[in-house]
C-alpha positions as CSV (number, residue, x, y, z in Angstrom):
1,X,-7.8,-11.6,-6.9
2,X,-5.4,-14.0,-8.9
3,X,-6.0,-14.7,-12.4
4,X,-3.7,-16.7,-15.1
5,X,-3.7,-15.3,-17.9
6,X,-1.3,-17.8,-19.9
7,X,1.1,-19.8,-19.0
8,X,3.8,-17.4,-18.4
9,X,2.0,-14.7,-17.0
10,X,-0.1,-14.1,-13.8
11,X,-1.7,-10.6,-12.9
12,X,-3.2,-9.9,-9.6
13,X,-5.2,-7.2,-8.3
14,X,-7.2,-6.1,-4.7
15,X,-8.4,-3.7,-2.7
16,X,-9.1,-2.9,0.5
17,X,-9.9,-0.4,3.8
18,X,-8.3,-0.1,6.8
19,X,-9.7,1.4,9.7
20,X,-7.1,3.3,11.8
21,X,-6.3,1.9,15.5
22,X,-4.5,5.2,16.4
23,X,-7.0,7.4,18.7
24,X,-6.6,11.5,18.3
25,X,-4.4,11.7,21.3
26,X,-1.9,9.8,19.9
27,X,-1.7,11.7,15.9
28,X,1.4,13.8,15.8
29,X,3.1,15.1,12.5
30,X,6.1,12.4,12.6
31,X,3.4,9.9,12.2
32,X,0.2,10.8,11.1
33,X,-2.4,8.3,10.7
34,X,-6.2,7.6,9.3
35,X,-8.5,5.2,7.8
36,X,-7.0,4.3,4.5
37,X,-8.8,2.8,1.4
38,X,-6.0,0.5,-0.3
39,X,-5.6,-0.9,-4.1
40,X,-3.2,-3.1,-5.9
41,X,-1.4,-4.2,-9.1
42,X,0.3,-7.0,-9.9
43,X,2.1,-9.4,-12.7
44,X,4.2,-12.3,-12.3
45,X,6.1,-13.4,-15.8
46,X,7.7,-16.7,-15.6
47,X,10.1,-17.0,-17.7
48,X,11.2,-20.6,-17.1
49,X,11.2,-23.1,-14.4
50,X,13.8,-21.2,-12.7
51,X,13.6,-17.4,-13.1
52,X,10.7,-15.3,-13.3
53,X,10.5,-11.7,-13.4
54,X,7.5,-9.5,-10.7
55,X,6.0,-6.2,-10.6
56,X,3.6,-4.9,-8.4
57,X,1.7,-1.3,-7.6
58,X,-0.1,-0.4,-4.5
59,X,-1.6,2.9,-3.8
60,X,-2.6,4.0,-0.5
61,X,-5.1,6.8,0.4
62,X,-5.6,7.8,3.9
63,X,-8.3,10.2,4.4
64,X,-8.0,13.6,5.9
65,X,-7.8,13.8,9.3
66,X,-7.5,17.3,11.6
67,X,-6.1,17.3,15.3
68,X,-4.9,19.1,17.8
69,X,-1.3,18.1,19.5
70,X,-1.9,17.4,23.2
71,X,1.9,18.6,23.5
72,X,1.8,21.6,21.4
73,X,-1.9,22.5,21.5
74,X,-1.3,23.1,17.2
75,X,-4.0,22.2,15.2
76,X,-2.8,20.2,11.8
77,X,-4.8,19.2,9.0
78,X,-2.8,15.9,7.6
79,X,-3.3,14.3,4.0
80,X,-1.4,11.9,3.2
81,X,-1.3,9.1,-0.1
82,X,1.2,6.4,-0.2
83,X,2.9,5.0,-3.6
84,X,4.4,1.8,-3.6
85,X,5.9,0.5,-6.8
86,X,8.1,-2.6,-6.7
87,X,10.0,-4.7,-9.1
88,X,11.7,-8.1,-8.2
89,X,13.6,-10.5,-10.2
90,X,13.4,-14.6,-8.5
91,X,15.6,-17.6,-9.1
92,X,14.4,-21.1,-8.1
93,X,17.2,-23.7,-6.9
């Protein structure tokens, strides 16, 4: 969602889910993966018709997932929550 809340400034927000495509045979501890619910942050600020200044925050949260390495045989419980902060700076020419 997009909304304008002036004319300078535009703050965004979402959400979402993300089912995983990675089966249990294929989970190992270098890259675990699950479904994940998904929301996000945003601002734009525009400061003038050539620079304007963005932030954004998105926050991922995969849910628990338990396997068993085909390689190793080791059972793993993996949790995992992903932070993703940004700031970026653009100039229009």
């Amino acid at each position: 969602m997009n909304y304008k809340a002036c004319e300078h400034l535009a703050v965004r927000a979402g959400v979402g889910y993300v089912k995983t495509p990675v089966d249990k045979d294929h989970v190992y501890a270098e890259t675990p993966d699950n479904d994940r619910i998904m929301g996000a942050l945003g601002l734009s600020y525009a400061i003038n018709d050539k620079f304007s200044l963005h932030a954004a925050y998105v926050l991922q949260k995969l849910k628990e997932r338990t396997v068993v390495s085909p390689v190793t045989q080791i059972e793993g419980a993996y949790k995992t929550n992903i932070h993703a902060p940004s700031i970026s700076f653009t100039y229009k020419w």
